[in-house]
C-alpha atoms as an extended CHARMM CRD file, in Angstrom:
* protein
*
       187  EXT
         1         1  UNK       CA              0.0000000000        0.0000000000        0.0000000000  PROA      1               0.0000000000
         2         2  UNK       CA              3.0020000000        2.5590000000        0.8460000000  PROA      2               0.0000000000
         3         3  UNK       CA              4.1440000000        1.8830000000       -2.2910000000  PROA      3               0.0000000000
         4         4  UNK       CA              1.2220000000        2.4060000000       -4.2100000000  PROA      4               0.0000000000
         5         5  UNK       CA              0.7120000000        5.8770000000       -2.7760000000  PROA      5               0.0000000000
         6         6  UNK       CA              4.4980000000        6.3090000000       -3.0640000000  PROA      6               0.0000000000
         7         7  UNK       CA              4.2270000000        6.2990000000       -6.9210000000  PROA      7               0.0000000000
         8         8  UNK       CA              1.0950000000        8.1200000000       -6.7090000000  PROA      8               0.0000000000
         9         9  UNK       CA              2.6550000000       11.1510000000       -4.5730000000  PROA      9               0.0000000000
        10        10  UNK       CA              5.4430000000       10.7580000000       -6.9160000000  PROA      10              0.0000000000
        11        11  UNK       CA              3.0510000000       11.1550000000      -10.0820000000  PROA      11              0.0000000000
        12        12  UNK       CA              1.4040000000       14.1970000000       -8.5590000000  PROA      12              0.0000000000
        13        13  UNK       CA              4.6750000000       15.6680000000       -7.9180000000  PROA      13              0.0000000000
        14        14  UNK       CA              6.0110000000       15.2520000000      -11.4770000000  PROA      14              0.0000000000
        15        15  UNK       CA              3.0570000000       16.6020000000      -12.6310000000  PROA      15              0.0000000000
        16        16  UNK       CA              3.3200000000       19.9380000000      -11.0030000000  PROA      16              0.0000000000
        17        17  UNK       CA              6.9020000000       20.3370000000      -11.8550000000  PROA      17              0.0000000000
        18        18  UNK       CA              5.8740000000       19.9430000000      -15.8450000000  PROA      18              0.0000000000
        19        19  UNK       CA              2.7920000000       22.1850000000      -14.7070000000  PROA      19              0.0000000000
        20        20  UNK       CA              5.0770000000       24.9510000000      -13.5590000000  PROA      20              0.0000000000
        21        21  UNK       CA              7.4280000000       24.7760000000      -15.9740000000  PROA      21              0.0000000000
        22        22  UNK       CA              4.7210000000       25.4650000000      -18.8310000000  PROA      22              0.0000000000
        23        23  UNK       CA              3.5030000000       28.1570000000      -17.0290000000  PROA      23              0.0000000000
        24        24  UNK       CA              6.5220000000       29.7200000000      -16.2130000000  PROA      24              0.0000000000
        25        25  UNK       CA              7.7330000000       28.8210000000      -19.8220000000  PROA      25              0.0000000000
        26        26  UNK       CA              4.2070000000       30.2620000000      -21.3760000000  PROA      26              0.0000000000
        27        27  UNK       CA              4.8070000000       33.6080000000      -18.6360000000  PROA      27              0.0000000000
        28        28  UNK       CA              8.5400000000       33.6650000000      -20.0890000000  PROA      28              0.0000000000
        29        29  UNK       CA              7.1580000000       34.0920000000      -23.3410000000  PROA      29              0.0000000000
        30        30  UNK       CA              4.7390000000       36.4880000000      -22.6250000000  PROA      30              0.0000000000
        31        31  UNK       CA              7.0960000000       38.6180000000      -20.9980000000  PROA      31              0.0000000000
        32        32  UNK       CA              9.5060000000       38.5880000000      -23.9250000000  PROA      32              0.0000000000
        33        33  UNK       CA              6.6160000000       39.3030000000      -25.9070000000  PROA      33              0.0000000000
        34        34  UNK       CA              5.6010000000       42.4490000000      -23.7900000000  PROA      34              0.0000000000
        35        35  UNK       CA              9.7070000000       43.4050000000      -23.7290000000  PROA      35              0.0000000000
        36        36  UNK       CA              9.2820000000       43.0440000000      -27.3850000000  PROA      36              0.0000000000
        37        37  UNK       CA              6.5850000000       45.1440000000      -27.6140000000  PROA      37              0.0000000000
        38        38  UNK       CA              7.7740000000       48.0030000000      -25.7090000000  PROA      38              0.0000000000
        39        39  UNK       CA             10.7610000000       48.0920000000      -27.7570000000  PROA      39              0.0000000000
        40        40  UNK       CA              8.8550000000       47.8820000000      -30.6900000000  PROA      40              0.0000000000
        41        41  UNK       CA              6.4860000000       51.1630000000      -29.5410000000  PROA      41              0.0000000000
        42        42  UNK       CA              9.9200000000       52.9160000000      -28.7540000000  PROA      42              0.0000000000
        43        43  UNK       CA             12.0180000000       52.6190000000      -32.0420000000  PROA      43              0.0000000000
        44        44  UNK       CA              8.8930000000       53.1300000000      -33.7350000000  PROA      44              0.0000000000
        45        45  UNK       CA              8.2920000000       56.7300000000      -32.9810000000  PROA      45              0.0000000000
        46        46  UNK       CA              4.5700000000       55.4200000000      -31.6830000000  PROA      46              0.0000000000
        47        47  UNK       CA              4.7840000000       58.2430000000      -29.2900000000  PROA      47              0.0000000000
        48        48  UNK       CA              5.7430000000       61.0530000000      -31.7100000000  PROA      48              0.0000000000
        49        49  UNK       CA              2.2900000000       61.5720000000      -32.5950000000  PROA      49              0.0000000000
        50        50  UNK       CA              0.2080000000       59.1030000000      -29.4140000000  PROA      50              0.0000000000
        51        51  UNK       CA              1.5620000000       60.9530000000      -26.7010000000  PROA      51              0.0000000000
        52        52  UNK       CA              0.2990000000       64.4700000000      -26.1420000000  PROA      52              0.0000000000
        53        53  UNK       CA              3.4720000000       66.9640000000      -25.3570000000  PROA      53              0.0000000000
        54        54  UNK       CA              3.6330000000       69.5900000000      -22.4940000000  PROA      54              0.0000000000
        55        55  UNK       CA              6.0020000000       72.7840000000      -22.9440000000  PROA      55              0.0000000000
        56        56  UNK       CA              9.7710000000       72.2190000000      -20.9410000000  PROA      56              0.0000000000
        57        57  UNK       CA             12.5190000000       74.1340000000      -21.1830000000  PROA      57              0.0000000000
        58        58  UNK       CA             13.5850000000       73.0880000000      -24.8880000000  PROA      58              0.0000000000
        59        59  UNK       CA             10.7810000000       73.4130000000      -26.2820000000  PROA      59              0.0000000000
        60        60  UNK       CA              7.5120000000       70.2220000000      -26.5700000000  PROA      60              0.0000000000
        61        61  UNK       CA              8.4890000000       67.2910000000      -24.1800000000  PROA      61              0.0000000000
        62        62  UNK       CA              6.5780000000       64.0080000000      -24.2540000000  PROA      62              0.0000000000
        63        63  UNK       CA              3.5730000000       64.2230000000      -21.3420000000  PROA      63              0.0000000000
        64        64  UNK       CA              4.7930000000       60.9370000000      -19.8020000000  PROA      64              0.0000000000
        65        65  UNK       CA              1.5770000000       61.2720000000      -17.7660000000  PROA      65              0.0000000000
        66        66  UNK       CA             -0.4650000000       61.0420000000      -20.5210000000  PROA      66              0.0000000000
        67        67  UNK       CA              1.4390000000       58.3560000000      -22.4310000000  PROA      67              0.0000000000
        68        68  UNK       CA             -0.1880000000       57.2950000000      -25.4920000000  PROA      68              0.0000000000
        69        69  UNK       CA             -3.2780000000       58.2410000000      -24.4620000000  PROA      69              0.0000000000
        70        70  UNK       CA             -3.7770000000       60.0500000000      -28.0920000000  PROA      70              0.0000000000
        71        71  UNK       CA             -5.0710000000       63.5330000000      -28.8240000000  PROA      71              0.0000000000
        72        72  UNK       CA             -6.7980000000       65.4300000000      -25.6480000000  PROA      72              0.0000000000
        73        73  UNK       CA            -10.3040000000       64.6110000000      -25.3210000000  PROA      73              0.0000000000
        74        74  UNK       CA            -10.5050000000       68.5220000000      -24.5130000000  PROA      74              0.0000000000
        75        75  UNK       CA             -8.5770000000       70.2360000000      -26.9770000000  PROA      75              0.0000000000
        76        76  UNK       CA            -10.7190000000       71.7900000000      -29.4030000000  PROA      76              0.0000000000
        77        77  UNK       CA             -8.7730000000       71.9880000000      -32.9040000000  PROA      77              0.0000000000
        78        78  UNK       CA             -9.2000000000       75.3790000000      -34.4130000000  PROA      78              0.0000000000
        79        79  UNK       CA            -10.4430000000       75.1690000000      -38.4540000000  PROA      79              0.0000000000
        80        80  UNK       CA             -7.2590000000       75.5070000000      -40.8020000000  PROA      80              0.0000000000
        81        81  UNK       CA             -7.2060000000       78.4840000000      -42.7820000000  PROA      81              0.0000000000
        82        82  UNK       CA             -8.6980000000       78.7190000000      -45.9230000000  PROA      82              0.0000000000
        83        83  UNK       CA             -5.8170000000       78.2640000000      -48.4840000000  PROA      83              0.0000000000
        84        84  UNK       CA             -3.3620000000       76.9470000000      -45.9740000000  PROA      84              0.0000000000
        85        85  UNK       CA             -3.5730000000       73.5900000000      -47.6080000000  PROA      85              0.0000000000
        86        86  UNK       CA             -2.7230000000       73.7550000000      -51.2220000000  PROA      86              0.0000000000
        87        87  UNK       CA             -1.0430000000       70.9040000000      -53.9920000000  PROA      87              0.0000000000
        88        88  UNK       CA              1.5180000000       72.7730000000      -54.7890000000  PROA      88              0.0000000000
        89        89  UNK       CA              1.9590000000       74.0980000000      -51.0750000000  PROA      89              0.0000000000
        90        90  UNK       CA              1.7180000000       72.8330000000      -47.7300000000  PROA      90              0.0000000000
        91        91  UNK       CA              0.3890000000       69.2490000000      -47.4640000000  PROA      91              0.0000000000
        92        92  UNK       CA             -0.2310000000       68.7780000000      -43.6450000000  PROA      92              0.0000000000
        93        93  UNK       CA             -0.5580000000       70.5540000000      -40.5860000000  PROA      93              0.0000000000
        94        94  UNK       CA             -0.4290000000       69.4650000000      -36.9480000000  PROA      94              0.0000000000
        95        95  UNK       CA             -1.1050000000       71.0200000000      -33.6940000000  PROA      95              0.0000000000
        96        96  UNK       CA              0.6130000000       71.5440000000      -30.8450000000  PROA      96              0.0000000000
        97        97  UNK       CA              0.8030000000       68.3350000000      -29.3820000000  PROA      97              0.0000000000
        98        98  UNK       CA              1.5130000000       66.6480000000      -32.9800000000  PROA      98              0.0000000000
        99        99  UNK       CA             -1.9520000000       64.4010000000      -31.9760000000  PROA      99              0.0000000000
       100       100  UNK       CA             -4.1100000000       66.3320000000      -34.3630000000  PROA      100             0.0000000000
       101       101  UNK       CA             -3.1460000000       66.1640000000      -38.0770000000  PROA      101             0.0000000000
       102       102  UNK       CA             -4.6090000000       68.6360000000      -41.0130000000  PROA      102             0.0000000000
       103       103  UNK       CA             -4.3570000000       67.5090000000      -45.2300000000  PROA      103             0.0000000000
       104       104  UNK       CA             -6.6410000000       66.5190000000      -47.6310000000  PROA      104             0.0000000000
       105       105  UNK       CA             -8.0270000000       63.8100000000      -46.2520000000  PROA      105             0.0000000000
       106       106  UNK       CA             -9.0570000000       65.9990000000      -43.2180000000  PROA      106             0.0000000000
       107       107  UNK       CA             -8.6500000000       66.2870000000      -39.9730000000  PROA      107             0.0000000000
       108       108  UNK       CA             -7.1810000000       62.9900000000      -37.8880000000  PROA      108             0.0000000000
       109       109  UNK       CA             -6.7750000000       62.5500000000      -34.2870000000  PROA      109             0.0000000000
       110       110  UNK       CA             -4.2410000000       60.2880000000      -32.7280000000  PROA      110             0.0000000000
       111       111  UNK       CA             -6.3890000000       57.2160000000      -30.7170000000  PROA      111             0.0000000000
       112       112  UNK       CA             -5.8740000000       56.0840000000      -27.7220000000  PROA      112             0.0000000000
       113       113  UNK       CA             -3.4030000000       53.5460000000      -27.4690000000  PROA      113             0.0000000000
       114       114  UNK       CA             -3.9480000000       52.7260000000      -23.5790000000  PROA      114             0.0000000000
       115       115  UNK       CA             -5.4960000000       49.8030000000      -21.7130000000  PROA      115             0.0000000000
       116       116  UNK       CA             -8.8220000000       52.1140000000      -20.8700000000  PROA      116             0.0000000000
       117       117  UNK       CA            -12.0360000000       51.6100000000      -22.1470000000  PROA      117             0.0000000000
       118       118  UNK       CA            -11.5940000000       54.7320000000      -24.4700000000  PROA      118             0.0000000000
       119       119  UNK       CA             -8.6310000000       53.3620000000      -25.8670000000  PROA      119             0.0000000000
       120       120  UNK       CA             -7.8390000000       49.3180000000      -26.7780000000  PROA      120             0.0000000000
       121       121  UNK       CA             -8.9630000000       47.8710000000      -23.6490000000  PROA      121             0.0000000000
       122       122  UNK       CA            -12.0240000000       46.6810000000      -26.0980000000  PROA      122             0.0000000000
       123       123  UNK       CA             -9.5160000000       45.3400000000      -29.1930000000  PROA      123             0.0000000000
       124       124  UNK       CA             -8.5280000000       42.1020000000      -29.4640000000  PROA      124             0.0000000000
       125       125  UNK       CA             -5.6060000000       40.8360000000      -30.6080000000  PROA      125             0.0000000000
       126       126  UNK       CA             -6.8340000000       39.5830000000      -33.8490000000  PROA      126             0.0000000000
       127       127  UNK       CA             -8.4340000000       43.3990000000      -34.5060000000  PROA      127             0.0000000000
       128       128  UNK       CA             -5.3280000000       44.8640000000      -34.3140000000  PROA      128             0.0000000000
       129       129  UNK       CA             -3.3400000000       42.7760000000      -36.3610000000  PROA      129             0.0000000000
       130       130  UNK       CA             -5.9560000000       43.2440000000      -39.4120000000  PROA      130             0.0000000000
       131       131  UNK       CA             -5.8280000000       47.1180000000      -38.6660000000  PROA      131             0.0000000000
       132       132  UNK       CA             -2.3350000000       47.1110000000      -38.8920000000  PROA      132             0.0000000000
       133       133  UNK       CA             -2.5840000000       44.5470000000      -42.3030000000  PROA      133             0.0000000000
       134       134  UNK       CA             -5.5150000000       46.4330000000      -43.7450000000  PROA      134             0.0000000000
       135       135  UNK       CA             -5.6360000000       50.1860000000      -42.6120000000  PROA      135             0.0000000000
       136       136  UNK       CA             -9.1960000000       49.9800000000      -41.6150000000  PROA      136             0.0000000000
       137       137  UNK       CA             -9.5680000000       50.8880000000      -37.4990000000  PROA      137             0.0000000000
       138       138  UNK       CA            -10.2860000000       47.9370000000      -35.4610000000  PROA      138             0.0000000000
       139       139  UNK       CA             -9.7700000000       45.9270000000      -38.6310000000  PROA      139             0.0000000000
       140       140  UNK       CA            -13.1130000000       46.6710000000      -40.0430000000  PROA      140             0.0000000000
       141       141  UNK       CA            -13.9310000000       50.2720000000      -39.7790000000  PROA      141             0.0000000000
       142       142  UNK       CA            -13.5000000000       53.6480000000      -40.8000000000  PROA      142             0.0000000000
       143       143  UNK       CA            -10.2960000000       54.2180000000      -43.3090000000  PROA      143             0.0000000000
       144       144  UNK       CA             -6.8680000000       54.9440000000      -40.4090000000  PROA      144             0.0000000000
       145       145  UNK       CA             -6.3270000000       58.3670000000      -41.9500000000  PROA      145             0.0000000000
       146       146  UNK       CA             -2.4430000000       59.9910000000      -42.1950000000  PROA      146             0.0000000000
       147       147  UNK       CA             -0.0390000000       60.3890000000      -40.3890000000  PROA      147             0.0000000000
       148       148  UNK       CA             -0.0890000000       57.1310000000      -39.6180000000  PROA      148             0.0000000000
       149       149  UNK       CA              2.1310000000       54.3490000000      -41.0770000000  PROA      149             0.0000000000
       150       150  UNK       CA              0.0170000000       51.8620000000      -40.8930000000  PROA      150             0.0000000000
       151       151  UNK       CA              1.3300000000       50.2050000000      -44.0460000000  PROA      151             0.0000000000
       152       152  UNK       CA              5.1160000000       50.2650000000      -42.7980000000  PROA      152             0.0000000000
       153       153  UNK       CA              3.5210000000       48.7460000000      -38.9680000000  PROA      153             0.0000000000
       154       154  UNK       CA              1.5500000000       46.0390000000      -41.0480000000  PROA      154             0.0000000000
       155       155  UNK       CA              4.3950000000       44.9280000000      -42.8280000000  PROA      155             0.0000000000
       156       156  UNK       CA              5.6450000000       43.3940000000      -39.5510000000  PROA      156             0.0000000000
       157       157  UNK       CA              5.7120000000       40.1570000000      -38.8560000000  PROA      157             0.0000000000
       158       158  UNK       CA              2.8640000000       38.6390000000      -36.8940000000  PROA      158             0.0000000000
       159       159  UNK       CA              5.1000000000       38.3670000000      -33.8680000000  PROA      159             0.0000000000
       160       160  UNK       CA              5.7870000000       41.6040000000      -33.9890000000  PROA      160             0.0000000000
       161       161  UNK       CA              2.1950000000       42.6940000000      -34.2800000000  PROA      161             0.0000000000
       162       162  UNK       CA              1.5830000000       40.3710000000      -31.5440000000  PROA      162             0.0000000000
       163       163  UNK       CA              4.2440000000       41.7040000000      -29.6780000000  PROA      163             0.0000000000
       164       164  UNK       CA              2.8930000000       45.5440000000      -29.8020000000  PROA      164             0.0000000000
       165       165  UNK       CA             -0.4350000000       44.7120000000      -29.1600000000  PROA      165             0.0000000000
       166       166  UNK       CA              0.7520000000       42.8910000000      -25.9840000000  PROA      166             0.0000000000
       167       167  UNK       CA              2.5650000000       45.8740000000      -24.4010000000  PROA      167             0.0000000000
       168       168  UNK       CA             -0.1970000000       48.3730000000      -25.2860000000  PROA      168             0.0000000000
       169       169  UNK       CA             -2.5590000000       46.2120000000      -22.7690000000  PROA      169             0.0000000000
       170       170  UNK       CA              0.2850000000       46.3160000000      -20.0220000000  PROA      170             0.0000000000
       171       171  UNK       CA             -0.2000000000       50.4990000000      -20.2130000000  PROA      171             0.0000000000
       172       172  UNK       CA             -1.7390000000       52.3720000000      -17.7710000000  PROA      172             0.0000000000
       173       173  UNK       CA             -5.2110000000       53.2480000000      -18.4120000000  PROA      173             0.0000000000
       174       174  UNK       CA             -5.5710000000       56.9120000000      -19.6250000000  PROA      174             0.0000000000
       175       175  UNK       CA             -9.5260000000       58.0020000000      -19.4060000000  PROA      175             0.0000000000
       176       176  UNK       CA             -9.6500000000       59.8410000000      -22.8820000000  PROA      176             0.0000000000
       177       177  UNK       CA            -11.8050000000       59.8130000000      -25.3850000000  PROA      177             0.0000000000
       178       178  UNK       CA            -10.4270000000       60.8330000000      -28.8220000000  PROA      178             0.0000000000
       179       179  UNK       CA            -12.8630000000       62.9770000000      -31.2060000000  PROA      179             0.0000000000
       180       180  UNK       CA            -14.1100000000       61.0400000000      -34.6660000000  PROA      180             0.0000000000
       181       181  UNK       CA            -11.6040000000       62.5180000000      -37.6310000000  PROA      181             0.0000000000
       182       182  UNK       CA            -13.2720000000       65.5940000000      -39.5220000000  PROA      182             0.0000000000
       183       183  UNK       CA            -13.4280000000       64.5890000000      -42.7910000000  PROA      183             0.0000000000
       184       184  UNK       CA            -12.2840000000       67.4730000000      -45.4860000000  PROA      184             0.0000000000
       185       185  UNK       CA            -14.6980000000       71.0100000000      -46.0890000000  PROA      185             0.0000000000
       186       186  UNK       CA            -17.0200000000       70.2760000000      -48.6400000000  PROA      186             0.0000000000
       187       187  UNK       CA            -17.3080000000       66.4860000000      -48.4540000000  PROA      187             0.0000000000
């Protein structure tokens, strides 16, 4: 009989050690993924335009406190000039935070990137991908309008799309709800 629960004690406790070790392998993974990610969103300039800036001494700084949070909820955009936008002129215009862009196709405002309702908390992994594959917001939508490169982020590999969309959920929730774009006088 002492053998019998021997092996069986045994059993249990091989188990758990190949239990752990897939989910510390699988957590491993995820982590890299995340580390990935993050990486990914810095080299890739995703805060150039997500991130609303606050005036420092040099000039626009990044508002770490509002970290990819997109354009302020707030901020009212005032209506570009008539005849500021021209073919053989100026093509685009931004505001002062770079999360509000001006051109012909417009007016776009940079979304939400954040783990909050207002932002991605909502997207799934598989929405993301096929915005970033197909330029259409959460995969399906309205047209993702310039500045963004979505066609340089969807030519990433799937890991790397994978990757991003993992450290986007690790962010910090920023409340903000980013306006619809404004599509272009006359249209």
């Amino acid at each position: 009989m002492r053998s019998g629960i021997a092996v069986f004690l045994t059993v249990i406790a091989m188990l758990m050690v190949v239990a752990y070790a897939v989910t510390a392998e699988d957590a491993t993974k995820q982590n890299d993924a995340v580390g990935r990610g993050e990486y990914l969103v810095r080299i890739g300039g995703c805060d150039d335009c997500h991130t609303p800036k606050k005036m420092g001494p040099n000039g626009p700084e990044l508002d770490m406190a509002l970290r990819l949070s997109g354009h302020p909820q707030n901020e009212q955009v005032k209506p570009v000039m008539a005849g500021a936008l021209q073919p053989d002129g100026w093509m685009a215009m931004t505001n002062s935070h770079l999360t509000a862009w001006a051109g012909p196709w417009g007016v776009s405002f940079a979304i939400n990137l954040t783990s909050d309702k207002t932002g991605m908390a909502e997207w799934t992994e598989g929405a993301f991908v096929r915005a970033m594959r197909n330029g259409k917001h959460r995969g399906f939508g309205r047209p993702i309008l310039p500045p963004m490169p979505w066609q340089n982020v969807g030519s990433m590999t799937d890991d790397d799309l994978k990757a991003l969309f993992a450290y986007l959920q690790t962010l910090k929730p920023v409340a903000n709800a980013v306006p619809e774009p404004i599509p272009p006088a006359g249209k």
